[in-house]
Structure formats: structure tokens, C-alpha cells
Residue frames as qw, qx, qy, qz and C-alpha x, y, z in Angstrom:
[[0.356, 0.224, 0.609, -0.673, -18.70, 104.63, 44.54],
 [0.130, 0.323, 0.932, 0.100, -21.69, 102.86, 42.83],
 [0.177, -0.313, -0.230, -0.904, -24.77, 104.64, 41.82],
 [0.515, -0.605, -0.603, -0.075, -26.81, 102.21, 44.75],
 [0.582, -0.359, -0.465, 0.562, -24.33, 103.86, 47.33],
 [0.067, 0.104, -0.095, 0.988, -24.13, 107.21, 46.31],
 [0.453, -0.427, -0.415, -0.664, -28.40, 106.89, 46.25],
 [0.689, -0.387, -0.543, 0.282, -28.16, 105.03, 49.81],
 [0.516, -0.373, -0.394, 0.663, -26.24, 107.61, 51.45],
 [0.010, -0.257, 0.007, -0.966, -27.77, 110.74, 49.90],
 [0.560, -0.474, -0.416, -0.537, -31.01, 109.48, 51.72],
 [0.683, -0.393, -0.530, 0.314, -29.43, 108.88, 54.58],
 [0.189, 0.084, -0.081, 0.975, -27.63, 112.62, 54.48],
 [0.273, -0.436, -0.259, -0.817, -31.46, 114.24, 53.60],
 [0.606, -0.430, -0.660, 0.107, -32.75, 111.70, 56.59],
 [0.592, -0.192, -0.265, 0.736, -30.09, 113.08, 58.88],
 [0.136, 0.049, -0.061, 0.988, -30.09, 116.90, 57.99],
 [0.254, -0.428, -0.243, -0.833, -33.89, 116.87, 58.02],
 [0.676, -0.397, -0.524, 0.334, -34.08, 115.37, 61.39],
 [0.466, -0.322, -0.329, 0.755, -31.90, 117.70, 62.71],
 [0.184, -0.269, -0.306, -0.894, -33.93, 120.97, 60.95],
 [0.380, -0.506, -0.609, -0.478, -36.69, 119.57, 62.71],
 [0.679, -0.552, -0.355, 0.330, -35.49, 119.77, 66.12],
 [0.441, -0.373, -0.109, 0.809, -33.43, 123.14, 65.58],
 [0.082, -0.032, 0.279, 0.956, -35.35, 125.02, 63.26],
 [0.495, 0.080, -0.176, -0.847, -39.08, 123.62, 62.52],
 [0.479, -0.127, 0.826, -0.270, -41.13, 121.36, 63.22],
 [0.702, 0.608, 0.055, -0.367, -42.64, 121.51, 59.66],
 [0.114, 0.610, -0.752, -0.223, -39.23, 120.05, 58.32],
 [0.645, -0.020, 0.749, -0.155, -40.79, 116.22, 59.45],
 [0.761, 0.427, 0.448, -0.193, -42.22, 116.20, 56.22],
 [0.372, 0.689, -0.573, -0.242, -39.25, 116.45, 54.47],
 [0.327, -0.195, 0.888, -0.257, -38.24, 113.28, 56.76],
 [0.643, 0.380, 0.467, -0.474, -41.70, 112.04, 55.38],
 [0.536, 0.768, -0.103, -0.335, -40.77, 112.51, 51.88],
 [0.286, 0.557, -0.778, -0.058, -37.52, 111.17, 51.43],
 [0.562, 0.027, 0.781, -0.270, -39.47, 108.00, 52.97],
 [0.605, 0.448, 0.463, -0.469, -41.73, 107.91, 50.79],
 [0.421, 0.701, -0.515, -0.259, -39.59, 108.22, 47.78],
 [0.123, 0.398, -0.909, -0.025, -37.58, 105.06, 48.63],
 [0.532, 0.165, 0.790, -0.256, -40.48, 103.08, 49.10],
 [0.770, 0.496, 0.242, -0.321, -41.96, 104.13, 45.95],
 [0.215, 0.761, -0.493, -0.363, -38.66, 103.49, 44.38],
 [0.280, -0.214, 0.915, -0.195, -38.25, 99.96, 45.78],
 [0.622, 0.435, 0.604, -0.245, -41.96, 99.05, 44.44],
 [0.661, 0.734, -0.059, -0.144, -41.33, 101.08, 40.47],
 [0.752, -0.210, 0.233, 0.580, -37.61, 101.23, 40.53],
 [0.044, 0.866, 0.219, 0.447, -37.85, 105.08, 39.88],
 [0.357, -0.794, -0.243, 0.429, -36.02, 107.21, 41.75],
 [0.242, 0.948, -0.117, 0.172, -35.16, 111.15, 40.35],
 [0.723, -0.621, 0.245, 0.177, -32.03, 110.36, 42.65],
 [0.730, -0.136, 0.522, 0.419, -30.21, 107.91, 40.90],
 [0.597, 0.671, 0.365, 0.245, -31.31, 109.28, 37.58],
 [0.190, -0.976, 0.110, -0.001, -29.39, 112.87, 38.56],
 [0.641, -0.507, 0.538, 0.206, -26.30, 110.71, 40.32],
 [0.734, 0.314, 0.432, 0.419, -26.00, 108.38, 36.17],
 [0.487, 0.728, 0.239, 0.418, -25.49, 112.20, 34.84],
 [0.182, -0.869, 0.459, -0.007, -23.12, 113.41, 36.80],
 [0.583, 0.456, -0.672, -0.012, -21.17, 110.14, 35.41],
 [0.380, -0.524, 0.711, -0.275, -21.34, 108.26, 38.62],
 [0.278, 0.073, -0.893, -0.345, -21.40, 104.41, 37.36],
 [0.848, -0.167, -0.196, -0.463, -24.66, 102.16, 37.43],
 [0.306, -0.141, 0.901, -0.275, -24.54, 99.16, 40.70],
 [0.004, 0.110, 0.976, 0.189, -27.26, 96.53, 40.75],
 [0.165, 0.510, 0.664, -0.521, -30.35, 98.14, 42.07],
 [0.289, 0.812, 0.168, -0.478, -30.14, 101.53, 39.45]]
């Protein structure tokens, strides 16, 4: 696994799990949902993201994006 995919699909997990938090636990979770938006846009515009930067030091290799 790549370091784009492992960043791709932990934002899709946090999507996912904070959806569902919002609908079984709180409705105050959205703004996690909010957040992990908001991250990948500003990553996409700086090419920043704490994500990937975590994912390179746990040894996972570098793709094209990070």
C-alpha cells in the first residue's frame, strides 16, 4: 500500500465512522465529518496533510501525491 492509499482510505474510514457517530451517538460528531473535509481540501491546495506525514513514519512508502 502507497502512502496516497493508505491517506485515501483513512479519510474515507474517519468519513464513514463519523457519519455513523452522528446518527447513533451525536449530532455534534458532523463536525468531525466537517473537518476531515476540510483537511483534504486544504491538503489538495498546500500539499500538507498531518496524515500522510504520520503514515511516511510508520515506514509506509511515499506514492505520487505525498
Amino acid at each position: 500500500m502507497t502512502l496516497d492509499r493508505a491517506v485515501f482510505a483513512f479519510a474515507g474510514l474517519m468519513t464513514l465512522l463519523s457519519v455513523i457517530l452522528t446518527l447513533y451517538v451525536s449530532p455534534y460528531f458532523v463536525w468531525l465529518t466537517v473537518f476531515v473535509g476540510v483537511n483534504l481540501l486544504q491538503s489538495s491546495i498546500t500539499g500538507f496533510c498531518p496524515a500522510a506525514m504520520v503514515f511516511k513514519k510508520l515506514g509506509i512508502k511515499s506514492g505520487c501525491a505525498f
